[in-house]
C-alpha positions as CSV (number, residue, x, y, z in Angstrom):
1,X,0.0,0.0,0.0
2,X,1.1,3.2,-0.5
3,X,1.0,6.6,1.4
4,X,1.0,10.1,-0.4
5,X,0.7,13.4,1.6
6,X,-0.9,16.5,-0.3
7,X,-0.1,19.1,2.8
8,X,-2.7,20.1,5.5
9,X,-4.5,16.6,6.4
10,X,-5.1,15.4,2.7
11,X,-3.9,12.2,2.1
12,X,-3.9,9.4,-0.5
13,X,-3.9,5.6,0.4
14,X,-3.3,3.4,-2.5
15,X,-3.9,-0.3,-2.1
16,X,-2.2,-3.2,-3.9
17,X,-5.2,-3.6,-5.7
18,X,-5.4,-0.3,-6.8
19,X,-7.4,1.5,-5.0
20,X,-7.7,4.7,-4.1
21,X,-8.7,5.9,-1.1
22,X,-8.7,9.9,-0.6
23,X,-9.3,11.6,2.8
24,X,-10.0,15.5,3.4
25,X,-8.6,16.9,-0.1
26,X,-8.2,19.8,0.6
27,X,-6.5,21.6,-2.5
28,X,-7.4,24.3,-5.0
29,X,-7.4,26.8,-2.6
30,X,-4.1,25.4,-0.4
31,X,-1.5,27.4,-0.7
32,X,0.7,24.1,0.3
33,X,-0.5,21.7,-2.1
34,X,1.7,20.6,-4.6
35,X,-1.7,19.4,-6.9
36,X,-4.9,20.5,-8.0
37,X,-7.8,18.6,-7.9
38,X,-8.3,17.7,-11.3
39,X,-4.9,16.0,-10.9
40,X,-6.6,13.2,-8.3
41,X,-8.7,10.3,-9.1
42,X,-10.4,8.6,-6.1
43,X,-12.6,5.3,-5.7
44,X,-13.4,6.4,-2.0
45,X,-13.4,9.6,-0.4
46,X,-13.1,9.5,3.6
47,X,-14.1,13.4,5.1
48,X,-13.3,13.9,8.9
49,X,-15.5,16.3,9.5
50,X,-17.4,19.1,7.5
51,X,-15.0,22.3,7.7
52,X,-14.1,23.9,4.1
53,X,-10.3,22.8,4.6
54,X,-11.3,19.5,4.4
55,X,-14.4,18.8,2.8
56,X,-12.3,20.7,0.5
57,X,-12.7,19.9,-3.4
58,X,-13.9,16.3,-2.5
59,X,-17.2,17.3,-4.5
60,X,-15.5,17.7,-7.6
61,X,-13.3,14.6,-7.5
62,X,-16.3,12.9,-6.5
63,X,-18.2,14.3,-9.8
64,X,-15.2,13.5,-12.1
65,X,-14.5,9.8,-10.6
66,X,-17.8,8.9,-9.2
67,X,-16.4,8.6,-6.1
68,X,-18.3,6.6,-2.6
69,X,-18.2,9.4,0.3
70,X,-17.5,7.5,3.6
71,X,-18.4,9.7,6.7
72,X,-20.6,10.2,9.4
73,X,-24.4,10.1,9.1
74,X,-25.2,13.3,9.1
75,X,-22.2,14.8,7.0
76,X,-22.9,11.6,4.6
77,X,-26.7,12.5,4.4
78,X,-24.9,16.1,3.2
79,X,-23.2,14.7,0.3
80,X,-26.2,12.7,-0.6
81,X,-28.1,15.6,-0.7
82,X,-25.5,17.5,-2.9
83,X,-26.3,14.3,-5.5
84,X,-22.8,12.2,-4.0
85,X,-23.1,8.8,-3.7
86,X,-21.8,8.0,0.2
87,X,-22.0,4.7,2.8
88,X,-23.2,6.1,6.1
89,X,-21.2,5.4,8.9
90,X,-20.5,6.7,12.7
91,X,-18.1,6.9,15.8
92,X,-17.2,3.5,17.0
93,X,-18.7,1.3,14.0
94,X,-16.5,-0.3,11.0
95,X,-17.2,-1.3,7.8
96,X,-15.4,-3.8,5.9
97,X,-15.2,-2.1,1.9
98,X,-13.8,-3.4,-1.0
99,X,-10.5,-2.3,0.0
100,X,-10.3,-2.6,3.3
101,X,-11.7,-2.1,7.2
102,X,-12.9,1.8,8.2
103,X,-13.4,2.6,12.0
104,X,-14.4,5.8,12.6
105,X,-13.4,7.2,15.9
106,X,-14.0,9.9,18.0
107,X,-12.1,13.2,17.7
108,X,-12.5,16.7,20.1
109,X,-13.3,19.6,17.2
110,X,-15.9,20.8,15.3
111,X,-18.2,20.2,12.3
112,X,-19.8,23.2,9.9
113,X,-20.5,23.2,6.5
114,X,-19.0,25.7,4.3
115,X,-23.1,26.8,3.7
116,X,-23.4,26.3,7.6
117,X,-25.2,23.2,7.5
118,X,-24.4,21.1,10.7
119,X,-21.8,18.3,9.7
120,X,-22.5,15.7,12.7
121,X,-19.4,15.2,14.9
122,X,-16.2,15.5,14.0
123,X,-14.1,12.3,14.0
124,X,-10.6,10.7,12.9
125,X,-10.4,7.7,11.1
126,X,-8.1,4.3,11.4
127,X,-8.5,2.6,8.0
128,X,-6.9,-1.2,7.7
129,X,-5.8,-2.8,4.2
130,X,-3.1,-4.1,2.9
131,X,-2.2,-5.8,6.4
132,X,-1.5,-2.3,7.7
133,X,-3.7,0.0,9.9
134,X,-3.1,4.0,9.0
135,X,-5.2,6.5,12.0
136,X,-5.5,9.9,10.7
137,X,-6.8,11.4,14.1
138,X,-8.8,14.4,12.0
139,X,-8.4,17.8,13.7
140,X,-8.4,17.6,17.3
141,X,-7.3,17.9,20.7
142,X,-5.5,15.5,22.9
143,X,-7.7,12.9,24.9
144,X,-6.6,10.1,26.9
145,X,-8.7,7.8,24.8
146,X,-6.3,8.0,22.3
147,X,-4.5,5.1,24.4
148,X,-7.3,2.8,23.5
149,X,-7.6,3.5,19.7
150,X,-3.9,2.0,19.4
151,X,-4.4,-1.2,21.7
152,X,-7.9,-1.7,20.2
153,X,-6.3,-1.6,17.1
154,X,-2.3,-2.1,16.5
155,X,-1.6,1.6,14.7
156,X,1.4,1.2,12.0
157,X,1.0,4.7,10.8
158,X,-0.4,7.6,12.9
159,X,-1.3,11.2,11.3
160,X,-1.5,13.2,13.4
161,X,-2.2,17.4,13.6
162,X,1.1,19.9,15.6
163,X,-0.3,23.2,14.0
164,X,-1.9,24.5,17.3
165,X,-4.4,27.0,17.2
166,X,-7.5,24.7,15.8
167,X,-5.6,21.2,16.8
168,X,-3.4,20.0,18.9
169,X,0.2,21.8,19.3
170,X,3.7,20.0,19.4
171,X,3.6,19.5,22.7
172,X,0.1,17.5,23.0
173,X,1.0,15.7,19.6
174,X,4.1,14.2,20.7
175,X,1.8,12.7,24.3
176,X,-0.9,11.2,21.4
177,X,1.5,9.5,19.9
178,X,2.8,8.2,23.2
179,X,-0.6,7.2,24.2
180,X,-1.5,5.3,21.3
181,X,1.8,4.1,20.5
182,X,2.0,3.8,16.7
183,X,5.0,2.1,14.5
184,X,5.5,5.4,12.8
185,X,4.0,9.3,13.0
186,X,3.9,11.5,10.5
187,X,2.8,15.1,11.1
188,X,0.4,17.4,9.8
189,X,-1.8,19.8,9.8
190,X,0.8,22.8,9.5
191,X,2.5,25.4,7.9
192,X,-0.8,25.7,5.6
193,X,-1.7,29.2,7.6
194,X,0.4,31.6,9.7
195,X,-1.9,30.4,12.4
196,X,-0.5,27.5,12.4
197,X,2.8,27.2,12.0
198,X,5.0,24.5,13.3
199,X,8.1,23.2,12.5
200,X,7.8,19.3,11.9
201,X,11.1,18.6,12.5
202,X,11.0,19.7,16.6
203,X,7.9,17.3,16.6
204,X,10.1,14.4,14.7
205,X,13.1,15.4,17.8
206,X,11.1,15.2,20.3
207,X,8.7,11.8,19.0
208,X,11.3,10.1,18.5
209,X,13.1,11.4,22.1
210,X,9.8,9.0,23.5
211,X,10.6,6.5,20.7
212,X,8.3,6.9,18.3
213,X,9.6,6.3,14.8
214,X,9.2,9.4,12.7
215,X,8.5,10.3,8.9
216,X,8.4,14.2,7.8
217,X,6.8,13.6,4.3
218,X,7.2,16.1,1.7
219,X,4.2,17.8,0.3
220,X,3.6,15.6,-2.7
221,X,5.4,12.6,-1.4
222,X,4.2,9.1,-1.9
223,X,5.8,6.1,0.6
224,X,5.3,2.6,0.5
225,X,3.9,1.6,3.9
């Protein structure tokens, strides 16, 4: 499977199988992104929660590739009502797809529409294919819960927000990733807004201080996980 970071929280998982799993694309209007969105194809798109920076330009992909949404109820019911095709899901279920296992978790943020529609509640994500399970923790704050994501579930790649401001800071993002103990971290949700800057390489210094393998990705970078 393979990993490719877009800046902010948008991400790309790849499976050997080819597919292509998108979550919060957030891209014409990044200033960070190395891509637009009419240069990403998706099969699946996975949404976090309902704020304009990462819903994003998910409605467009989806348009172009026909894409499935997978969120929670209310922000899928959303995208249905926008004319998207999306499998409604919530905090605490999974779903076994084509591709994989999706277990949507909880996550301390949250949740308008760019129209100011309510978006349910915000969440983070731990998707498992591919013999690997990848937790992007959506925007949010540190909770102690966070230690029984990663012994509920075995985390081999953790993404997780240092940007402050809206998300957790340095500080709290390098006690997540002690709580839930992943193989590897990789930061994000920085640098895409004054607001929040943060420098991911004192987050990398002091992760792996507590031993936590980490990977600063590039924006545009794809990794084989």
């Amino acid at each position: 499977m393979k990993l490719r970071y877009f800046s902010h929280s948008a991400f790309q998982l790849i499976t050997n199988a080819g597919k292509r799993i998108l979550i919060d694309p957030f891209l014409d209007e990044n200033p960070t992104s190395p891509v637009n969105s009419k240069d990403v194809n998706a099969d699946y798109i996975v949404i976090t929660h309902a704020h304009g920076d990462h819903l994003g330009d998910s409605f467009k992909i989806a348009e172009r590739c026909k894409s499935i949404f997978i969120c929670v109820n209310e922000l899928a019911e959303y995208c249905k009502s926008k004319g998207y095709n999306a499998h409604n899901m919530h905090i605490g279920g999974s779903h076994n797809f084509d591709f994989g296992k999706v277990k949507f978790t909880i996550a301390h943020h949250g949740s308008m529409t760019p129209d100011n529609k309510y978006g349910g509640p915000a969440s983070g994500v731990v998707i498992s294919a591919d013999g690997k399970s990848v937790y992007h923790t959506g925007d949010t704050g540190l909770f102690y819960d966070m230690k029984l994501i990663g012994e509920v579930t075995p985390i081999d790649y953790m993404l997780v927000p240092i940007g402050d401001n809206y998300t957790m800071g340095i500080t709290d993002a390098v006690k997540a990733v002690e709580l839930v103990s992943p193989k590897n971290a990789i930061p994000m949700h920085y640098n895409t807004f004054p607001v929040i800057a943060a420098d991911p390489n004192q987050f990398k210094k002091l992760a792996e201080g507590k031993g936590i393998k980490t990977r600063v990705m590039d924006y545009g970078e794809e990794i084989d996980l």
